[in-house]
C-alpha positions as protocol buffer text, in pm:
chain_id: "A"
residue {
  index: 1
  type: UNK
  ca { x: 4518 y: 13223 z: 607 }
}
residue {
  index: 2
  type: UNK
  ca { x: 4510 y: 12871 z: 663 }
}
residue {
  index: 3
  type: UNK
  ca { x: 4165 y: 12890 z: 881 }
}
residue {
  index: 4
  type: UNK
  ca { x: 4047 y: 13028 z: 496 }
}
residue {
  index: 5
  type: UNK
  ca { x: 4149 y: 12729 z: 354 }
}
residue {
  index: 6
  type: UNK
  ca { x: 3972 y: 12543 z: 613 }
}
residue {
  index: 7
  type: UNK
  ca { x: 3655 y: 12671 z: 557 }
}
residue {
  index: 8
  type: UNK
  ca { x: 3652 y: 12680 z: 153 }
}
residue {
  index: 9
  type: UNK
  ca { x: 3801 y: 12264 z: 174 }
}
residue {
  index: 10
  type: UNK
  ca { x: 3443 y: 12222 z: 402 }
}
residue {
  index: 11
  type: UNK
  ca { x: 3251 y: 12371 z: 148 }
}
residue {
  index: 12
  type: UNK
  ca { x: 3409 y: 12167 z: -136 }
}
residue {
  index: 13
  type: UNK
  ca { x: 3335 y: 11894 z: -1 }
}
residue {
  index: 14
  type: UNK
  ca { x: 2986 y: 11965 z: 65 }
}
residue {
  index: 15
  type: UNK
  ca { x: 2952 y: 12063 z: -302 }
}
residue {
  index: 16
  type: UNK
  ca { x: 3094 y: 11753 z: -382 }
}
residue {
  index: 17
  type: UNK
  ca { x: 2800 y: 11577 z: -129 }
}
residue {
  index: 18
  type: UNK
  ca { x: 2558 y: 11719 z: -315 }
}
residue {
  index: 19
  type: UNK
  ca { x: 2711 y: 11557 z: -645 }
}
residue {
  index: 20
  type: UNK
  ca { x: 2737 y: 11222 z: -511 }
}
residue {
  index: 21
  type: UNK
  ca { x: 2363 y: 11273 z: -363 }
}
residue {
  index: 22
  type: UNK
  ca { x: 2200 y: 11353 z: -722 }
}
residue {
  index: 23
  type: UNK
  ca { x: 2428 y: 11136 z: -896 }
}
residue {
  index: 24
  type: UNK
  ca { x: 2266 y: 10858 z: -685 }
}
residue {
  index: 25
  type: UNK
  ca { x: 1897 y: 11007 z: -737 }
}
residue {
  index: 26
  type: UNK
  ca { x: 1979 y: 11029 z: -1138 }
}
residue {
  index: 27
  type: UNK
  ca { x: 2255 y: 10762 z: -1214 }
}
residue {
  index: 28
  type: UNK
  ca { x: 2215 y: 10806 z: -1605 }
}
residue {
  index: 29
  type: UNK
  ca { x: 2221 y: 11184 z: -1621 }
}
residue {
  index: 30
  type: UNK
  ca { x: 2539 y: 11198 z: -1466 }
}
residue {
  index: 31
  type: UNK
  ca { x: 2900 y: 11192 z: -1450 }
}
residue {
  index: 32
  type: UNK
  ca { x: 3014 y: 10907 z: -1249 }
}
residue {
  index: 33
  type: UNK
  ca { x: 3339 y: 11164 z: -1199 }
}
residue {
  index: 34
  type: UNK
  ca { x: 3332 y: 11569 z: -1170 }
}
residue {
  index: 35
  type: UNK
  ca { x: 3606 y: 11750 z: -1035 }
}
residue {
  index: 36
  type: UNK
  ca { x: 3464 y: 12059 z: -803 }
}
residue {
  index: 37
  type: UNK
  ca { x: 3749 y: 12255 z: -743 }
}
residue {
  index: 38
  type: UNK
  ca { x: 3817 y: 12651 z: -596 }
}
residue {
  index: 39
  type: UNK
  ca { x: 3908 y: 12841 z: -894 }
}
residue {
  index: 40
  type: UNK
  ca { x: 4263 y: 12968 z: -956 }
}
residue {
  index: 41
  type: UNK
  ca { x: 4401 y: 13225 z: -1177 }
}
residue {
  index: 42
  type: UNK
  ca { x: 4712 y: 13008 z: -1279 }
}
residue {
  index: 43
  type: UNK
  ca { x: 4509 y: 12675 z: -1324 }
}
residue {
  index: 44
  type: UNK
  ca { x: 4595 y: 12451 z: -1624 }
}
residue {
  index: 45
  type: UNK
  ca { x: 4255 y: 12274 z: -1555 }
}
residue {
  index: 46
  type: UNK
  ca { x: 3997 y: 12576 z: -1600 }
}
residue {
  index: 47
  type: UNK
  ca { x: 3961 y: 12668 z: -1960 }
}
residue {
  index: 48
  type: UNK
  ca { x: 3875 y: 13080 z: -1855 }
}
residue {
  index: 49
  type: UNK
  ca { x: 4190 y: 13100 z: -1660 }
}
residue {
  index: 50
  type: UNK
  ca { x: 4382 y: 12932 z: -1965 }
}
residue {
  index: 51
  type: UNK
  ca { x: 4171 y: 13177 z: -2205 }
}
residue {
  index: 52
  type: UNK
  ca { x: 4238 y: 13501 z: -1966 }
}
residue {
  index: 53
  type: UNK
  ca { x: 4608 y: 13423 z: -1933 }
}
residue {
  index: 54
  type: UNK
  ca { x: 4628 y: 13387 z: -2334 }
}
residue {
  index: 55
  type: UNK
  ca { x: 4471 y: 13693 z: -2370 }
}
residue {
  index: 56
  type: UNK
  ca { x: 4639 y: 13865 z: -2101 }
}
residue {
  index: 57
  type: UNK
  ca { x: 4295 y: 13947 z: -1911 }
}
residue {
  index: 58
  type: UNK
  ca { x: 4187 y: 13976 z: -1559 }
}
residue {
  index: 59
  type: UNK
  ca { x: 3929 y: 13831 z: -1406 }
}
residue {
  index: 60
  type: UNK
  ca { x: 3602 y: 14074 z: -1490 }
}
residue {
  index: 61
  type: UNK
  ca { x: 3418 y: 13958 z: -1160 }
}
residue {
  index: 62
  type: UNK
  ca { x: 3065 y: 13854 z: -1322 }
}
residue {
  index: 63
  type: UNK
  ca { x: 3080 y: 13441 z: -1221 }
}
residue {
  index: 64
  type: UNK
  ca { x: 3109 y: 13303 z: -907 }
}
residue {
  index: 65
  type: UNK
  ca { x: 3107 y: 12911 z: -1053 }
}
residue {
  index: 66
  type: UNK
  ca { x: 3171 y: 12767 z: -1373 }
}
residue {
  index: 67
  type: UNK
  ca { x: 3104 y: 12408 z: -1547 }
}
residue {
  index: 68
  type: UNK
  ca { x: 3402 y: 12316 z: -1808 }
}
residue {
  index: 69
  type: UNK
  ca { x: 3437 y: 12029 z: -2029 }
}
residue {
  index: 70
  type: UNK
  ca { x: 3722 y: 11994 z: -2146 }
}
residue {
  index: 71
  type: UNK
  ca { x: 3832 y: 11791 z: -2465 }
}
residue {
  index: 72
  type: UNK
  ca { x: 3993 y: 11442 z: -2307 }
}
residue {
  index: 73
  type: UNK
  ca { x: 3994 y: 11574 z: -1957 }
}
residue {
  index: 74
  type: UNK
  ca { x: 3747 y: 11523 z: -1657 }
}
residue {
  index: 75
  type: UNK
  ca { x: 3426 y: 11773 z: -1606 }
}
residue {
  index: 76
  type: UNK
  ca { x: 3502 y: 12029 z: -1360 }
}
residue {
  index: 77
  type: UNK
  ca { x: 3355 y: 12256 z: -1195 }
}
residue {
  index: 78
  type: UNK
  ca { x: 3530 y: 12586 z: -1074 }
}
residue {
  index: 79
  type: UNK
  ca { x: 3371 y: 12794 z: -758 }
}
residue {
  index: 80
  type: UNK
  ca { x: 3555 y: 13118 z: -681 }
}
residue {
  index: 81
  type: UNK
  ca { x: 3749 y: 13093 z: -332 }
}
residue {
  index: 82
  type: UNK
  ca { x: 3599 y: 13427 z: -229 }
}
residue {
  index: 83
  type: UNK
  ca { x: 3275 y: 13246 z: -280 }
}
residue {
  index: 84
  type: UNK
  ca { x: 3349 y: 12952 z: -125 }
}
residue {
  index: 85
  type: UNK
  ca { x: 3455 y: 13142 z: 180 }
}
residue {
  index: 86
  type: UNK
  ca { x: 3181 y: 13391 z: 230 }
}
residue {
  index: 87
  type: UNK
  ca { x: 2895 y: 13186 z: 80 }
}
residue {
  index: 88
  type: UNK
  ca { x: 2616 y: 13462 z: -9 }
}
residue {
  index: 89
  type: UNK
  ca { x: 2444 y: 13545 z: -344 }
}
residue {
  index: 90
  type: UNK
  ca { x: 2093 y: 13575 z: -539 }
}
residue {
  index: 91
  type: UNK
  ca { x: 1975 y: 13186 z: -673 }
}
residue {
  index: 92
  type: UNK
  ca { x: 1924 y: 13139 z: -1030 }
}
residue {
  index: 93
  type: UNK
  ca { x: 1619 y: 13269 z: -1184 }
}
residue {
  index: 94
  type: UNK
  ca { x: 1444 y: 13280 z: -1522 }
}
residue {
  index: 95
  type: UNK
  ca { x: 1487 y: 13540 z: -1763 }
}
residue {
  index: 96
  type: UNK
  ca { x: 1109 y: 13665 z: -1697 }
}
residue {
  index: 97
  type: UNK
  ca { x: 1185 y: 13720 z: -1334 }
}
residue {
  index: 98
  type: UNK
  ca { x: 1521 y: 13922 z: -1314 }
}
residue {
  index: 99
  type: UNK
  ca { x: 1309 y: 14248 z: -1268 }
}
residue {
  index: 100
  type: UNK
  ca { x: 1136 y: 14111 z: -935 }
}
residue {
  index: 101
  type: UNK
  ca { x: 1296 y: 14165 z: -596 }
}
residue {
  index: 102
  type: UNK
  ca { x: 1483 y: 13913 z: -515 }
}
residue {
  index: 103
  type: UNK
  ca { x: 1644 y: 13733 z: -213 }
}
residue {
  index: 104
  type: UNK
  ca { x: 1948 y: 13643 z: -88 }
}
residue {
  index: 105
  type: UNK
  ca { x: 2054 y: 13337 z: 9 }
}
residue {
  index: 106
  type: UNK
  ca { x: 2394 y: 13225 z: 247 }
}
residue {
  index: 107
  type: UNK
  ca { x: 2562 y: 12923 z: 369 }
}
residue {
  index: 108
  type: UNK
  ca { x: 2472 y: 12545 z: 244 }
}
residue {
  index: 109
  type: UNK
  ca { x: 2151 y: 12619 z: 47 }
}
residue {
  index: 110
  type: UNK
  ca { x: 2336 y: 12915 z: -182 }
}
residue {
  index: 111
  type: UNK
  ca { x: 2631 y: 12652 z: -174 }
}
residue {
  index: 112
  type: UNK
  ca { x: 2395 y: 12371 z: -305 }
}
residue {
  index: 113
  type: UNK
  ca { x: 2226 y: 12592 z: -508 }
}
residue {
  index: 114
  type: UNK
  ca { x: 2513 y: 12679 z: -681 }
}
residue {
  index: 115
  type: UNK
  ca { x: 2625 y: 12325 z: -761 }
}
residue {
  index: 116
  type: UNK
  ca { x: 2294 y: 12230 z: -854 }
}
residue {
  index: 117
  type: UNK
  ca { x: 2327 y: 12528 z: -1150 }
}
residue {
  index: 118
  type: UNK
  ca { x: 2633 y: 12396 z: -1295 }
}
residue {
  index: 119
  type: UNK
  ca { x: 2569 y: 12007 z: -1267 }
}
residue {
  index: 120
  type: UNK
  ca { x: 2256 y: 12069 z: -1461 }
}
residue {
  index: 121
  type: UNK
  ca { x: 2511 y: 12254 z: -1739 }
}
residue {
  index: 122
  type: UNK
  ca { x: 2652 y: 11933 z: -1774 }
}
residue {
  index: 123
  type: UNK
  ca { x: 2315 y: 11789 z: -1922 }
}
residue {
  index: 124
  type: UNK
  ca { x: 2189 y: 12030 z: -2115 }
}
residue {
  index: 125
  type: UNK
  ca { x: 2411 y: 12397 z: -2175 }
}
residue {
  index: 126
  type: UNK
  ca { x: 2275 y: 12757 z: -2184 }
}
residue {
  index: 127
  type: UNK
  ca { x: 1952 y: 12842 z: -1990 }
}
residue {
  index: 128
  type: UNK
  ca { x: 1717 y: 12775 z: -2196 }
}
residue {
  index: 129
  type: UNK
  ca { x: 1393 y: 12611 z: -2108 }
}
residue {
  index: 130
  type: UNK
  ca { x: 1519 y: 12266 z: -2082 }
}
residue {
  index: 131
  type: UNK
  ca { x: 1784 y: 12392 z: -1903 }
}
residue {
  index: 132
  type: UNK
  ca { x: 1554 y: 12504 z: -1632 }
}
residue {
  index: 133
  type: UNK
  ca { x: 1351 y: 12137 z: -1626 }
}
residue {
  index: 134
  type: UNK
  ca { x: 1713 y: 11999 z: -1553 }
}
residue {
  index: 135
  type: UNK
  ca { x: 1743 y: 12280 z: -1273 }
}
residue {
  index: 136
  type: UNK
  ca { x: 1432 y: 12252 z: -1095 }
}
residue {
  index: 137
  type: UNK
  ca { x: 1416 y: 11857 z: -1110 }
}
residue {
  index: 138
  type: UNK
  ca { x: 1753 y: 11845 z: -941 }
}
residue {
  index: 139
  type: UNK
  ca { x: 1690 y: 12129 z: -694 }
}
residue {
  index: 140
  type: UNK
  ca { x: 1340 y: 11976 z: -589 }
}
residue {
  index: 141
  type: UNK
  ca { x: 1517 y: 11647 z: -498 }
}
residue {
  index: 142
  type: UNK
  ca { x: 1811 y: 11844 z: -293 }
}
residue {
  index: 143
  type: UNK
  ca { x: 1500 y: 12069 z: -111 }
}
residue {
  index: 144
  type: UNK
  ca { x: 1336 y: 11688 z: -41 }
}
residue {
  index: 145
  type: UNK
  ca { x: 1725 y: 11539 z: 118 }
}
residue {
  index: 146
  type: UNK
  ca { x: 1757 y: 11853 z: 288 }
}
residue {
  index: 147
  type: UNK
  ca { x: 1400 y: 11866 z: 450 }
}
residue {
  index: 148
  type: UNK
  ca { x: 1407 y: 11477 z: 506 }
}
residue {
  index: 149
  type: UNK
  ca { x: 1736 y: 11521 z: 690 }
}
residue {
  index: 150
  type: UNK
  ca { x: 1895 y: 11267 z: 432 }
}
residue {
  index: 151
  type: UNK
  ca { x: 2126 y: 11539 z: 342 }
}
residue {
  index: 152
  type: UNK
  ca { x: 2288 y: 11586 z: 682 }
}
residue {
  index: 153
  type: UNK
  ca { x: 2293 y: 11198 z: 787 }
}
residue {
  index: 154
  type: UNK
  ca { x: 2423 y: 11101 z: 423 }
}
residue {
  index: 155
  type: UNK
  ca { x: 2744 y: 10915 z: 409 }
}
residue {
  index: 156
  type: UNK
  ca { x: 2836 y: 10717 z: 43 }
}
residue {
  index: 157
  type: UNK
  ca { x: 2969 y: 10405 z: 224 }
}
residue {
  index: 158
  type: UNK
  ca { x: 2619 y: 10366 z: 451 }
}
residue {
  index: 159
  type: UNK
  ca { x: 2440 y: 10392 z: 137 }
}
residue {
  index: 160
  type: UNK
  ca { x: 2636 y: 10129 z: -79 }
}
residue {
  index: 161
  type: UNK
  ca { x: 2564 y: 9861 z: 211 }
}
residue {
  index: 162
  type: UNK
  ca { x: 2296 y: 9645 z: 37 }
}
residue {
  index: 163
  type: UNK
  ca { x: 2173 y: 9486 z: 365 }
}
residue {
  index: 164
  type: UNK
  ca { x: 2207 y: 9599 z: 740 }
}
residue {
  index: 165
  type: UNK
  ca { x: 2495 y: 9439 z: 879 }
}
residue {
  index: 166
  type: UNK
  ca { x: 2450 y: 9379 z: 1284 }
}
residue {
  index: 167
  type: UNK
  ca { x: 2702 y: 9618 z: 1475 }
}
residue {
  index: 168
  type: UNK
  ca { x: 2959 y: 9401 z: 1578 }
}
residue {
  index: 169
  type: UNK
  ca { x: 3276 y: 9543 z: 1690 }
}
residue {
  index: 170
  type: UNK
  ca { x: 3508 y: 9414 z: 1385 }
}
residue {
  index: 171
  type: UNK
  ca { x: 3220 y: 9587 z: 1186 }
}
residue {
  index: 172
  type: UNK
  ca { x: 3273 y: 9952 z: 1383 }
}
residue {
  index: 173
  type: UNK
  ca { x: 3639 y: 9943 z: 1376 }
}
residue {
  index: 174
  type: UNK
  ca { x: 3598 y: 9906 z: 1026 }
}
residue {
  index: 175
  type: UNK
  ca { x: 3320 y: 10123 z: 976 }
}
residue {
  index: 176
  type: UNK
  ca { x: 3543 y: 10426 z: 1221 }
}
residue {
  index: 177
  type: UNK
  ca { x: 3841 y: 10314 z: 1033 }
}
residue {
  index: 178
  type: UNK
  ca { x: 3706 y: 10455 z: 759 }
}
């Protein structure tokens, strides 16, 4: 059980990479803070699981991610832990194009995917056709970090340095420290 854990907390936090990545690339689009978060049935945060447990519901099964905005409270976003364990799924697609054959993705670029969906909720909601500009603007730069290998070499304090600092070894210990 706790190797689950592992693996889901890994995930998080490369859903939460790909929100500090486009929140760099778009600074004014959004949230300086989002909570991404593996969803819980008993969760005061998550407005469905509130809203099911009012209503006495289970879980139907048809969402594997959420976005919620809560009144007064930080954006969230809520990935199932089944999901987040066992990345694999269909990507997002446009009403037109549910009827063609479609592929499945797994592992980081379903995960990114995914996050990319419900970041774009928070600037524009429903999937409509501004929606889907949002979408594909922020999935085109994730494809471009992910092909340019900025995704994988990314790390928030080596891109708030201003300048190159020289390597000196007060600098490493510092930088390792970290």
């Amino acid at each position: 059980m706790a190797s689950r854990w592992i693996g889901i907390d890994c995930n998080l936090r490369l859903c939460r990479k790909v929100h500090a990545i486009l929140k760099q690339k778009n600074p004014h689009q959004l949230p300086d803070k989002i909570d991404i978060i593996a969803y819980r049935e008993n969760s005061r945060k998550c407005s469905i699981a509130r809203e099911n447990k009012r209503l006495g519901m289970k879980d139907d099964g048809s969402w594997v991610a959420h976005f919620d905005h809560p009144f007064l409270m930080t954006p969230h976003i809520c990935i199932k832990q089944d999901f987040l364990f066992f990345p694999f799924g269909i990507p997002t697609r446009k009403k037109k194009d549910q009827g063609k054959a479609a592929l499945y993705y797994n592992g980081n670029w379903i995960l990114i995917e995914v996050t990319v969906h419900e970041l774009s909720h928070y600037v524009h909601i429903g999937h409509g056709k501004d929606f889907f500009k949002i979408y594909y603007k922020f999935l085109a730069q994730m494809a471009m970090s992910v092909i340019s290998g900025e995704f994988y070499n990314w790390y928030s304090r080596q891109h708030q340095l201003t300048k190159r600092l020289t390597p000196t070894k007060e600098w490493l210990d510092s930088y390792l420290a970290w």
